[in-house]
C-alpha positions as YAML, in Angstrom:
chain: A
units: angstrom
residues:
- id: 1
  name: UNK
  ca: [50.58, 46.25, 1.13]
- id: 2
  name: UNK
  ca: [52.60, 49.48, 0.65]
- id: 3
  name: UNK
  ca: [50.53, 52.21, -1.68]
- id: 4
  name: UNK
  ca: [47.40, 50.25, -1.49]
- id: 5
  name: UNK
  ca: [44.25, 52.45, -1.29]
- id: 6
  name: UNK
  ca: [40.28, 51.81, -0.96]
- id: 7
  name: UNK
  ca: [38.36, 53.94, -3.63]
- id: 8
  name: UNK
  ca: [36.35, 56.85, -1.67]
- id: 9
  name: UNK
  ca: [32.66, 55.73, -1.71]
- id: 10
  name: UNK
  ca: [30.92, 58.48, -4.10]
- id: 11
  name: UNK
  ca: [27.08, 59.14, -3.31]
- id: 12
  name: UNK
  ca: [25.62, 59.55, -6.70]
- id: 13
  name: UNK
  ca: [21.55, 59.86, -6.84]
- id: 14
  name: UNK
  ca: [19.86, 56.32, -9.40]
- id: 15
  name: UNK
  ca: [18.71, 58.17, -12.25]
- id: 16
  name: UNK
  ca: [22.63, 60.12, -12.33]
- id: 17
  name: UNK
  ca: [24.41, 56.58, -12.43]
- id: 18
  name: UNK
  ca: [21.78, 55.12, -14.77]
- id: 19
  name: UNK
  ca: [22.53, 58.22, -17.52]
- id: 20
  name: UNK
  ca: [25.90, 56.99, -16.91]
- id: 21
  name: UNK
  ca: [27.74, 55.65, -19.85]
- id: 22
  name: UNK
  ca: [31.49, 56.79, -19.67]
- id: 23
  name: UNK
  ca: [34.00, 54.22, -18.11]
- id: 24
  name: UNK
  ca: [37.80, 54.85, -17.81]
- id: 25
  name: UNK
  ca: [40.74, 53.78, -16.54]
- id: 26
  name: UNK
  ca: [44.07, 55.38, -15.15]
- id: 27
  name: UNK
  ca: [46.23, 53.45, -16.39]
- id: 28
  name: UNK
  ca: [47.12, 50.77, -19.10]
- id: 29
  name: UNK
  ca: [46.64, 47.87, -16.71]
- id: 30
  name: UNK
  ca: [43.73, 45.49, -16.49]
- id: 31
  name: UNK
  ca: [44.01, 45.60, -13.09]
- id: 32
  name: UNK
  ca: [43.50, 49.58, -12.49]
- id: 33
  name: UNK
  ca: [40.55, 50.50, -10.80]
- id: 34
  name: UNK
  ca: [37.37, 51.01, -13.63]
- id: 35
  name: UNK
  ca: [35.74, 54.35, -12.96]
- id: 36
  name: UNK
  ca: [31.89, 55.41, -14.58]
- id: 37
  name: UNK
  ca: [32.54, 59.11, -15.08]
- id: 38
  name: UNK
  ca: [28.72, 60.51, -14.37]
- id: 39
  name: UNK
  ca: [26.78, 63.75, -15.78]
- id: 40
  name: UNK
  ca: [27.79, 65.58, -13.36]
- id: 41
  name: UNK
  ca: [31.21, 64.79, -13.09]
- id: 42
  name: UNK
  ca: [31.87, 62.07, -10.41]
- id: 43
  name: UNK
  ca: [34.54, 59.61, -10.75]
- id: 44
  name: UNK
  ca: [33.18, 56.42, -9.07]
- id: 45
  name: UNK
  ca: [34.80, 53.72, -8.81]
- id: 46
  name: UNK
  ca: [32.73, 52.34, -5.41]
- id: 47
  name: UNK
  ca: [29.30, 53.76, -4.52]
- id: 48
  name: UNK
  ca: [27.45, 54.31, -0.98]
- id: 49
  name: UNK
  ca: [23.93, 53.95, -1.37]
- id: 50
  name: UNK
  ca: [21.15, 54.15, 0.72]
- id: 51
  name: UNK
  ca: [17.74, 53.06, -0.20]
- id: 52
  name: UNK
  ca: [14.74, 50.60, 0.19]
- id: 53
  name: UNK
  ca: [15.15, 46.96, -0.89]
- id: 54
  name: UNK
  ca: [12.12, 46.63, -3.09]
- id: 55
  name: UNK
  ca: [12.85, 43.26, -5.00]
- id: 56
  name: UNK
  ca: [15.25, 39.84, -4.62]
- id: 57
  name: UNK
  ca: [15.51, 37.06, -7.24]
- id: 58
  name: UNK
  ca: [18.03, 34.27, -7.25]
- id: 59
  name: UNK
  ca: [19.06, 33.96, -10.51]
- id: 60
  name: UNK
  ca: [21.57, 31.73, -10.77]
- id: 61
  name: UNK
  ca: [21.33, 28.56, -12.45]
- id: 62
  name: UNK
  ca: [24.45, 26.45, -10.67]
- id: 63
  name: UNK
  ca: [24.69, 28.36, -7.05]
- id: 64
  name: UNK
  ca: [23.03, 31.21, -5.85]
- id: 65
  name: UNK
  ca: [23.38, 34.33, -7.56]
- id: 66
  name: UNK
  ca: [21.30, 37.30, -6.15]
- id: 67
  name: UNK
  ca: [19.91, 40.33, -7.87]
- id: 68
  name: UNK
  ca: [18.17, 43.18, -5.99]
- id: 69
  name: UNK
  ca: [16.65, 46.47, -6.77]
- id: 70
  name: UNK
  ca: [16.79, 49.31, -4.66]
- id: 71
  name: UNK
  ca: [14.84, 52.09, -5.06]
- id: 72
  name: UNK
  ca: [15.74, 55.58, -4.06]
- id: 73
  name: UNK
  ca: [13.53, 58.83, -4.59]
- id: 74
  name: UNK
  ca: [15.47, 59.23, -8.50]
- id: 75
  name: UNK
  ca: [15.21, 55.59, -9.72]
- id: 76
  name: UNK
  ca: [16.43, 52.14, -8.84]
- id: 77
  name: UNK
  ca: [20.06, 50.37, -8.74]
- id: 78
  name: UNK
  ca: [20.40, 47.02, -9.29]
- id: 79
  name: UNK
  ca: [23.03, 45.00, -6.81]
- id: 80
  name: UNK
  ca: [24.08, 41.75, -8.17]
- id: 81
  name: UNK
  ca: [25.78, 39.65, -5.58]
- id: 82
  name: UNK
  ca: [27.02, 35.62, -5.44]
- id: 83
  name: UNK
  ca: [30.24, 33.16, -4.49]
- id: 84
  name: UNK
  ca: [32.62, 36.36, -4.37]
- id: 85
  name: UNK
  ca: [30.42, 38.64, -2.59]
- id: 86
  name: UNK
  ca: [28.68, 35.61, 0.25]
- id: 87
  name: UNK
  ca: [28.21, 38.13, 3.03]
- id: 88
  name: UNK
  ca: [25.79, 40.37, 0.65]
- id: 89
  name: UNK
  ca: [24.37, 37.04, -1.35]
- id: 90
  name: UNK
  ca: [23.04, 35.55, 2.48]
- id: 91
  name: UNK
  ca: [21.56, 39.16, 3.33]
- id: 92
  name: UNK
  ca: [19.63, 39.24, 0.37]
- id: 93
  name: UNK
  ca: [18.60, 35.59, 0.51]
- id: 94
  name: UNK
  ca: [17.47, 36.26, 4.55]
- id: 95
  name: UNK
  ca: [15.83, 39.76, 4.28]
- id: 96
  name: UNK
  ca: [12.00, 40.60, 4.20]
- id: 97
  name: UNK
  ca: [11.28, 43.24, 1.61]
- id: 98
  name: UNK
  ca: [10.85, 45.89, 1.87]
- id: 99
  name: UNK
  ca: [13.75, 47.45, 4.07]
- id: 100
  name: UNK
  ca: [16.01, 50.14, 3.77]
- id: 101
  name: UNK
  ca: [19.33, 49.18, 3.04]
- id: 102
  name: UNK
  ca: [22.88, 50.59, 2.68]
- id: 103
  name: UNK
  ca: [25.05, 49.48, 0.29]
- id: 104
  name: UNK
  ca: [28.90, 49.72, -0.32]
- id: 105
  name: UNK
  ca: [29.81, 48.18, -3.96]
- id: 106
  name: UNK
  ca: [31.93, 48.38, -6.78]
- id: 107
  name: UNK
  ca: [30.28, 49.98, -9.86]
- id: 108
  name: UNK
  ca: [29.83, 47.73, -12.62]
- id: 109
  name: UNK
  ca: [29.01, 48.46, -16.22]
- id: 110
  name: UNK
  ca: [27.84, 46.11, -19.34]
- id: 111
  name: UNK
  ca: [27.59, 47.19, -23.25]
- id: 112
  name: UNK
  ca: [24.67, 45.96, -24.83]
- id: 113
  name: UNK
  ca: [24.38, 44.30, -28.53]
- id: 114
  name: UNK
  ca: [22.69, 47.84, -29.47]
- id: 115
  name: UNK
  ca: [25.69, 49.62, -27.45]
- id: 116
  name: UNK
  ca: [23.52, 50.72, -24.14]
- id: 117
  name: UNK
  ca: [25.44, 51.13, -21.13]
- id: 118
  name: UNK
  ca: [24.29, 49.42, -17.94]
- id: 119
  name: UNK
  ca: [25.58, 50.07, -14.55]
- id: 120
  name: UNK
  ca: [25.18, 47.56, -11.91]
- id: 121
  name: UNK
  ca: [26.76, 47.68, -8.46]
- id: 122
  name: UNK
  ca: [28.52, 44.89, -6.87]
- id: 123
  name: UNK
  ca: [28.16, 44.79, -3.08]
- id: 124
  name: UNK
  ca: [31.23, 44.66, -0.78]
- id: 125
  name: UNK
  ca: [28.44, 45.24, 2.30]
- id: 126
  name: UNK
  ca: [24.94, 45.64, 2.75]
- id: 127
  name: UNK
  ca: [22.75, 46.30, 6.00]
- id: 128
  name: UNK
  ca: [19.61, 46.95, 7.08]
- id: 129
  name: UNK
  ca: [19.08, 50.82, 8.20]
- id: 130
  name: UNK
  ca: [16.64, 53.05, 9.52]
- id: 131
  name: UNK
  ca: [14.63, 55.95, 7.71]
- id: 132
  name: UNK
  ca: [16.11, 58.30, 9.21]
- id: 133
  name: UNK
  ca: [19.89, 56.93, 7.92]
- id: 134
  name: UNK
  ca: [17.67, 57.29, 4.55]
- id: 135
  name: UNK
  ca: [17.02, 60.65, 5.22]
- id: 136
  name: UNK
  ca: [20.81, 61.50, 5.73]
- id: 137
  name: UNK
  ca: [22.10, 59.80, 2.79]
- id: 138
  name: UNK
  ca: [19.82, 61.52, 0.25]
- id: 139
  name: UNK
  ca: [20.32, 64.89, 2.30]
- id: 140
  name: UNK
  ca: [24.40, 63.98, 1.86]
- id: 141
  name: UNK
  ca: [24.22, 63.33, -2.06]
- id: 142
  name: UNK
  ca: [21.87, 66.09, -2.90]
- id: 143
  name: UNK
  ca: [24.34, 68.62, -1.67]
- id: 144
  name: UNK
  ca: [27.47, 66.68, -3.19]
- id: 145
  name: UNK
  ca: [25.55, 66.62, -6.57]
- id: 146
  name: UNK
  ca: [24.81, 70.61, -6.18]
- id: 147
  name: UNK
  ca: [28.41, 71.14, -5.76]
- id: 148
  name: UNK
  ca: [29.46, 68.73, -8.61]
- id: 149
  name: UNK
  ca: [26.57, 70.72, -10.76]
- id: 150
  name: UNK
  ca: [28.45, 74.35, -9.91]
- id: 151
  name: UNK
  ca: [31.86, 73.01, -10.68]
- id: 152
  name: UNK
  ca: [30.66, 72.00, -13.41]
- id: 153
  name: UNK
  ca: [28.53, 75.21, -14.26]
- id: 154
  name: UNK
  ca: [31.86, 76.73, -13.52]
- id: 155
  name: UNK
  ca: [34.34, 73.84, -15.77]
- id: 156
  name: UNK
  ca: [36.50, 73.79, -12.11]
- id: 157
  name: UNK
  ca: [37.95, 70.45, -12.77]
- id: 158
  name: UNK
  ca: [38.90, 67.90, -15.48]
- id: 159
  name: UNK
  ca: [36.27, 65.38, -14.48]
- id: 160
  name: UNK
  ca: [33.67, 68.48, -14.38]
- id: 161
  name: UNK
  ca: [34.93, 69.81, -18.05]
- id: 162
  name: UNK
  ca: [34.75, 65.57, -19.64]
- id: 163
  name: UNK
  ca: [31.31, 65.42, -18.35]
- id: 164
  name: UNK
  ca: [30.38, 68.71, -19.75]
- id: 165
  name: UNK
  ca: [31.69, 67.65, -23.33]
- id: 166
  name: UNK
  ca: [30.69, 63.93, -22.62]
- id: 167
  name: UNK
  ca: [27.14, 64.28, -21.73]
- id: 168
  name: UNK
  ca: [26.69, 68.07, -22.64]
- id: 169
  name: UNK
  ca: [25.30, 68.54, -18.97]
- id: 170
  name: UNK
  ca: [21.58, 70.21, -18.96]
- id: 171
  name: UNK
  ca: [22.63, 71.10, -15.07]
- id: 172
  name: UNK
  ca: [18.86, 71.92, -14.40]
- id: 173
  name: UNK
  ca: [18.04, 68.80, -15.16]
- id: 174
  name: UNK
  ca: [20.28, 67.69, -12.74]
- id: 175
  name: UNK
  ca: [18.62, 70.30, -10.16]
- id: 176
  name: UNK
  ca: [15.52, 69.20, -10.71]
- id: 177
  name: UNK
  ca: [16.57, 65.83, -10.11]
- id: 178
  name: UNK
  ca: [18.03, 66.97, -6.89]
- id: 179
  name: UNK
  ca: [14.79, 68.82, -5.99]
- id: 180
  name: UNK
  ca: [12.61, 65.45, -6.50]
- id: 181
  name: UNK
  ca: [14.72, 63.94, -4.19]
- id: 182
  name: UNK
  ca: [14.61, 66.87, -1.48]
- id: 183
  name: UNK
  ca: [10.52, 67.38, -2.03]
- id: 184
  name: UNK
  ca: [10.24, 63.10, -1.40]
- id: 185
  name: UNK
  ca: [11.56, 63.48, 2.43]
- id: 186
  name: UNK
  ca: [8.82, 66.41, 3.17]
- id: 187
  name: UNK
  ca: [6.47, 63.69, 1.83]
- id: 188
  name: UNK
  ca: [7.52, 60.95, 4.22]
- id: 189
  name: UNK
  ca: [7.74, 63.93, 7.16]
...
């Protein structure tokens, strides 16, 4: 299909997509891409994720419908998968908890009656991994999250100067979010 693109998976830490509440899209048609614009100023669209599988419920009333929680060292994320996603719905109905798991998914967000925002990720794959792989990935997004936190410190960019007016940024909160996630591998070490 000529000018068809994947989304770039952004790594964005729990508790960053959870203070998420600012969807857009490009362009006038329902069929654009939905992106969460985050604190810090990532446009995600799709997520990578990498954290322990710490809960699985079917709740689905007519077929199966799957909802886990995984847990990295900010928060949780909660994957939601079913009919459309089968290859993610059998994983989760298989696995032993608890495991780590990465995840590639399509962010997802719901309005509440009282106007909360919840983000949810869809999963296009899931697989067990190792610690180590763990490791990595929160190694990875704490650094991307630093340099999303200077360009924003800095207004660099128009996603980093919405976020900024969005959210009004406390960057150190950010930081120390960053630094939780850092001090939890010297734990595991």
């Amino acid at each position: 299909m000529p000018g068809f693109f994947r989304e770039v998976a952004r790594r964005v830490f729990a508790q960053e997509l959870k203070d998420s509440n600012l969807t857009s899209r490009d362009e006038s048609d329902q069929y654009a891409p939905q992106y969460v614009l985050t604190p810090t100023g990532a446009k995600v669209n799709r997520i990578f994720l990498v954290g322990t599988l710490i809960e699985k419920e079917d709740i689905g009333s007519d077929s199966e419908y799957w909802r886990g929680r995984i847990s990295d060292p900010t928060g949780s994320y909660l994957v939601y998968a079913g009919q459309y996603q089968p290859e993610a719905a059998q994983f989760l109905a298989d696995c032993e908890l608890p495991i780590f798991v990465a995840v590639i998914g399509k962010t997802s967000t719901y309005t509440t009656d009282d106007g909360n925002v919840l983000t949810s990720i869809r999963p296009e794959s899931i697989q067990q991994v190792d610690e180590l792989t763990r490791d990595l990935w929160v190694l990875d997004t704490a650094k991307q999250t630093l340099e999303r936190i200077k360009a924003i410190e800095a207004e660099e960019n128009p996603n980093s100067k919405l976020a900024k007016e969005h959210y009004s940024t406390d960057t150190e909160y950010y930081r120390a979010m960053v630094k939780k996630a850092l001090e939890s591998l010297k734990e595991t070490a």
